[in-house]
C-alpha positions as CSV (number, residue, x, y, z in Angstrom):
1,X,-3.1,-4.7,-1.0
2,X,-6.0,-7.2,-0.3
3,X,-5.5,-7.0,2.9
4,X,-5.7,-3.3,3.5
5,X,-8.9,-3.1,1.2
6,X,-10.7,-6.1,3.6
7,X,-9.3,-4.0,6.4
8,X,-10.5,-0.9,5.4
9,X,-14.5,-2.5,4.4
10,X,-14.0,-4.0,8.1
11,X,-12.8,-1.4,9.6
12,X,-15.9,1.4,8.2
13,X,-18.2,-1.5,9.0
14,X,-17.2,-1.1,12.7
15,X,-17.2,2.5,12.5
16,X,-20.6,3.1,12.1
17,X,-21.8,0.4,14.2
18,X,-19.9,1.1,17.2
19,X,-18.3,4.1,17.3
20,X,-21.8,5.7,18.8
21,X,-22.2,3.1,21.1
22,X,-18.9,4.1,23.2
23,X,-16.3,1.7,21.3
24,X,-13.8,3.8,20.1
25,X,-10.1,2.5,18.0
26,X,-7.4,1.6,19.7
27,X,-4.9,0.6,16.6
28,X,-5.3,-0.2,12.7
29,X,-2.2,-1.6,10.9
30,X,-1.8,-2.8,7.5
31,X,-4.0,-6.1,8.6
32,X,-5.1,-5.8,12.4
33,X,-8.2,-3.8,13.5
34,X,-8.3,-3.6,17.4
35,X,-11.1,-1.7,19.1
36,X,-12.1,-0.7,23.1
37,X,-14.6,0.4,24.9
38,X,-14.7,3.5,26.7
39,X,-14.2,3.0,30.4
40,X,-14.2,-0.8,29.9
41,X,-10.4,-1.3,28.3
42,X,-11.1,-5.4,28.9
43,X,-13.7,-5.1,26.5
44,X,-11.8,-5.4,23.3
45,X,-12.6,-6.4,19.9
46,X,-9.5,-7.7,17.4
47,X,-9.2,-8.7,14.1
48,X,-6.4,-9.8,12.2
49,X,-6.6,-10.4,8.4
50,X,-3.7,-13.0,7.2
51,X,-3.6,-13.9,3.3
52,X,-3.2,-17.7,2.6
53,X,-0.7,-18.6,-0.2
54,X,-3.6,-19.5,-2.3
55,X,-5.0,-16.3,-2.1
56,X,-7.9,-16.7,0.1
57,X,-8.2,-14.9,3.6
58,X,-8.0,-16.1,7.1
59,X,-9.6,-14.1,9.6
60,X,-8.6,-14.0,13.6
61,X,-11.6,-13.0,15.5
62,X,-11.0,-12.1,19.6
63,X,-14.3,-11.0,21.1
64,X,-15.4,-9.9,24.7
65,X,-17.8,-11.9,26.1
66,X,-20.5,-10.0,27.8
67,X,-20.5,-9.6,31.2
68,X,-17.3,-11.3,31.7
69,X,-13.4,-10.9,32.1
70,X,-13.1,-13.7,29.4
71,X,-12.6,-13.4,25.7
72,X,-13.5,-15.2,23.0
73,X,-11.2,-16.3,20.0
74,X,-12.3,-17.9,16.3
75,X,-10.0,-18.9,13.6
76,X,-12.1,-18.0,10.1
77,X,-11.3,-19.6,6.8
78,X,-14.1,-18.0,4.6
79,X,-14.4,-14.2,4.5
80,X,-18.7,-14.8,4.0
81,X,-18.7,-16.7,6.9
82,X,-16.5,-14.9,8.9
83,X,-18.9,-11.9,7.5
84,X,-22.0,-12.9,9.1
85,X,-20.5,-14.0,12.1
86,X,-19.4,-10.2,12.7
87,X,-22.6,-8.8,11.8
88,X,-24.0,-11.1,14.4
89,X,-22.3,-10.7,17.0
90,X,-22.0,-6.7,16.4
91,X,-26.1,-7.2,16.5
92,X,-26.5,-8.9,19.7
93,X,-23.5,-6.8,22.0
94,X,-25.6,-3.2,20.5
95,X,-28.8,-4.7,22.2
């Protein structure tokens, strides 16, 4: 239930950041968000959200890089830093 609760935060977080920017949702399970954009299906933004056994998160991050075929992956073990990170990056690709 975590899981679907850090999904959800996540998932409104993108919502109004990207959604008017031409990003629109491709799929939301339980613990994955995945995200495209409009005409540009390459460009896609995922995040899975796996619990730990000690009841901590772990956060799998796969980003587009701009102007490129290539994507990006990070494996987060903190939920703040994994936080700022997508705040950040959301910033910079809404330039």
């Amino acid at each position: 239930m975590l899981t679907v609760n850090k999904k959800n935060e996540y998932s409104n977080f993108l919502k109004e950041k990207l959604i008017d920017k031409g990003w629109q949702f491709i799929e939301s399970k339980e613990n994955n968000i995945v995200l495209n954009k409009k005409y540009s299906e390459l460009e896609e933004i995922n995040i899975v959200i796996d619990n730990n056994t000690n009841g901590s998160s772990v956060f799998h991050l796969t980003l587009p890089l701009k102007n490129s075929i290539f994507s990006f992956y990070k494996k987060i073990n903190d939920e703040k830093i994994f936080s700022e990170y997508l705040t950040q990056y959301i910033d910079y690709i809404s330039l």
